[in-house]
Backbone as JSON, one array per atom type, in Angstrom:
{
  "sequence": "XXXXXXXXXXXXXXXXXXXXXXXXXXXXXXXXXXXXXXXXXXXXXXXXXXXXXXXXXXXXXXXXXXXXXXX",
  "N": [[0.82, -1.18, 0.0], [0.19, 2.14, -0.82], [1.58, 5.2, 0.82], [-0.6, 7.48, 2.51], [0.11, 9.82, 3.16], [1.03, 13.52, 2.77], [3.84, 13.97, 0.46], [6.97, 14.86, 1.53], [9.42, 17.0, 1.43], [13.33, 17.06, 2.36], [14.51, 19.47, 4.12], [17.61, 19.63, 3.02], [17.32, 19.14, 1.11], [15.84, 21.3, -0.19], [18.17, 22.96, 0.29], [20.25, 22.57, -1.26], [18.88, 22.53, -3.79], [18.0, 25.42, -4.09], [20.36, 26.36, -3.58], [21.27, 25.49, -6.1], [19.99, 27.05, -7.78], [20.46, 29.79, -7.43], [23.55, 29.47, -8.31], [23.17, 29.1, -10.81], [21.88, 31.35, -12.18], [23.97, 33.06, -11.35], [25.82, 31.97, -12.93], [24.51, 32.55, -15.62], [24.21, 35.61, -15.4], [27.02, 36.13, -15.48], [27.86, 35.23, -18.23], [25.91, 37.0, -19.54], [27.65, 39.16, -19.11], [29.99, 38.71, -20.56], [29.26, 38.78, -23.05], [28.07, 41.41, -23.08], [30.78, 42.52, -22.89], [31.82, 41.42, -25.14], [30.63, 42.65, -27.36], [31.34, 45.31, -26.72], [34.15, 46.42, -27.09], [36.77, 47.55, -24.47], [38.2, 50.66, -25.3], [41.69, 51.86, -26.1], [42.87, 54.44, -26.51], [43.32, 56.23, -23.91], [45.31, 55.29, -22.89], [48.79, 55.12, -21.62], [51.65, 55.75, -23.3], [54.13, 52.91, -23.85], [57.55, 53.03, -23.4], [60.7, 52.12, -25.16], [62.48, 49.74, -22.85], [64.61, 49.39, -22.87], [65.53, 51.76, -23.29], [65.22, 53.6, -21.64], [67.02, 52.59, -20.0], [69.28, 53.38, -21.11], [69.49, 56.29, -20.9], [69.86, 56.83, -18.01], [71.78, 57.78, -15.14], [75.08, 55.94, -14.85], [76.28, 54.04, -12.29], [80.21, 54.18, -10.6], [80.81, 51.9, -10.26], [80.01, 50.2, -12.12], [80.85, 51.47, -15.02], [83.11, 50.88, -14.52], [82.76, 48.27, -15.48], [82.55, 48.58, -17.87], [83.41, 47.8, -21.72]],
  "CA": [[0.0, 0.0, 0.0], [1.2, 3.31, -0.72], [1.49, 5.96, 2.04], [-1.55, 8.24, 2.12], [0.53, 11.25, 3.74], [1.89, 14.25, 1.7], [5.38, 13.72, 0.49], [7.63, 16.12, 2.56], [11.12, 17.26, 1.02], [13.99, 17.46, 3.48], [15.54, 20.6, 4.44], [18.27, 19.37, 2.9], [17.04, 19.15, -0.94], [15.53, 22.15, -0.78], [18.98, 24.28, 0.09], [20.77, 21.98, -2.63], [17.99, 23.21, -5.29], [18.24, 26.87, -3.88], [22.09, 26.98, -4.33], [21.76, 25.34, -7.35], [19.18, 28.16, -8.62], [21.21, 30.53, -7.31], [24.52, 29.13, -9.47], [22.46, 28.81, -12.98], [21.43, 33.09, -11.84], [25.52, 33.57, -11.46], [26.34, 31.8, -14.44], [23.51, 33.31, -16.57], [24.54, 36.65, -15.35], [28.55, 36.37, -16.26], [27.81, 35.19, -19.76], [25.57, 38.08, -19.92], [28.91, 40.68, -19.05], [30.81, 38.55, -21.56], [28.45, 39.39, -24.14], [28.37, 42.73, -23.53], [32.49, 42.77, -23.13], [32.49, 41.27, -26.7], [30.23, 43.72, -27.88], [31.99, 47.13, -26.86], [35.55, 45.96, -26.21], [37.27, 48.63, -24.18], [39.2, 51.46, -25.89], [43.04, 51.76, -24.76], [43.41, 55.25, -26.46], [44.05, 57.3, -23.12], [46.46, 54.82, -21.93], [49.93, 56.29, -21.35], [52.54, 54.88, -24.44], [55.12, 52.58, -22.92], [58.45, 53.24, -23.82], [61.38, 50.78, -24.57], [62.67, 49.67, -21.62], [66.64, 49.44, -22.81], [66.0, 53.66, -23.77], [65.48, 54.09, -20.76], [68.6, 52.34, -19.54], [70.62, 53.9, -21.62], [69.29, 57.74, -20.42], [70.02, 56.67, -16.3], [73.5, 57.54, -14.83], [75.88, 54.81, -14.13], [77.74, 54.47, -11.02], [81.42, 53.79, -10.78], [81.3, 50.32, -10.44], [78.86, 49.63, -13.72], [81.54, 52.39, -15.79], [84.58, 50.32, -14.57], [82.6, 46.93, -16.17], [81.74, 48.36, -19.56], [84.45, 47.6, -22.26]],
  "C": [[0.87, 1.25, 0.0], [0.77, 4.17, 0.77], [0.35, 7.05, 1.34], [-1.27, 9.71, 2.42], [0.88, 11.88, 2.76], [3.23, 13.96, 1.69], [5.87, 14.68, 0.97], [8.98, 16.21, 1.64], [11.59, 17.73, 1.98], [14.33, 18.82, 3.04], [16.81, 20.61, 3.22], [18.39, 19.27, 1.43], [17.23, 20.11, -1.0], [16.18, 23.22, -0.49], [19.66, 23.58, -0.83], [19.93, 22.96, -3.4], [18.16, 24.61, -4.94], [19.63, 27.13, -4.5], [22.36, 26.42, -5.36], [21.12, 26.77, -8.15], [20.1, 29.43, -8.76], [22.9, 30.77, -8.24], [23.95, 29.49, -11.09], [22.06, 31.09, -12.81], [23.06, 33.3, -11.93], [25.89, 33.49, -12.57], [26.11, 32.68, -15.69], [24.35, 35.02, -16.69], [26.04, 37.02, -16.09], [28.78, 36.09, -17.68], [26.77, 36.37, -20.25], [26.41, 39.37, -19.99], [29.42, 40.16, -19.87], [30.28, 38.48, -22.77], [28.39, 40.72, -24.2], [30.43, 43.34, -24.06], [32.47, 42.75, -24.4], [31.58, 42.26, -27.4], [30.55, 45.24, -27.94], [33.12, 46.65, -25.76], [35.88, 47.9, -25.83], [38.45, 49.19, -24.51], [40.42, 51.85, -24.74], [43.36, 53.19, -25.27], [43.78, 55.94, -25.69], [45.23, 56.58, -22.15], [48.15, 54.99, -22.59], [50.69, 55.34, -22.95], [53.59, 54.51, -23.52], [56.08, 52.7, -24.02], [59.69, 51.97, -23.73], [61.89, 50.86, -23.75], [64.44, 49.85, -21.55], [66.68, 51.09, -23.11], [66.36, 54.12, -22.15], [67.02, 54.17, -19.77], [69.63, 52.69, -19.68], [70.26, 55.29, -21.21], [69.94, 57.97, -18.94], [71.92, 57.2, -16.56], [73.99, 56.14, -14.36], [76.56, 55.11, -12.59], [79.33, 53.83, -11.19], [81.66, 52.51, -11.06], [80.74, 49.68, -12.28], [80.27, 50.52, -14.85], [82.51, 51.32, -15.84], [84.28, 48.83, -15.0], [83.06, 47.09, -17.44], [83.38, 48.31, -20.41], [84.9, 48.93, -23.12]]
}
């Protein structure tokens, strides 16, 4: 005979199924920013120009010891 009571769900499902709902809402959401990302990538024109890095090296003073390497 079957049971004539209502079926009950533990506690215990129903924060599983919550934090799953809650995951598939995260997910959803971050493929929604990486849709917009790929849709209006962000412009680098006001970022500074890097310069080469050996110019610089060669502009610096030496000190005595680095002078008394070079050939």
């Amino acid at each position: 005979m079957a049971s004539s009571g209502k079926k009950r769900t533990t506690m215990a499902k129903l924060n599983r199924e919550a934090r799953l709902r809650e995951r598939r809402v995260e997910k959803e959401a971050r493929k929604f920013e990486r849709k917009l990302a790929a849709a209006n990538p962000p412009e680098f024109e006001d970022a500074p120009e890097f310069e080469d890095a050996d110019a610089d090296l060669a502009d610096r003073p030496r000190s005595e010891s680095e002078v008394s390497q070079t050939p």
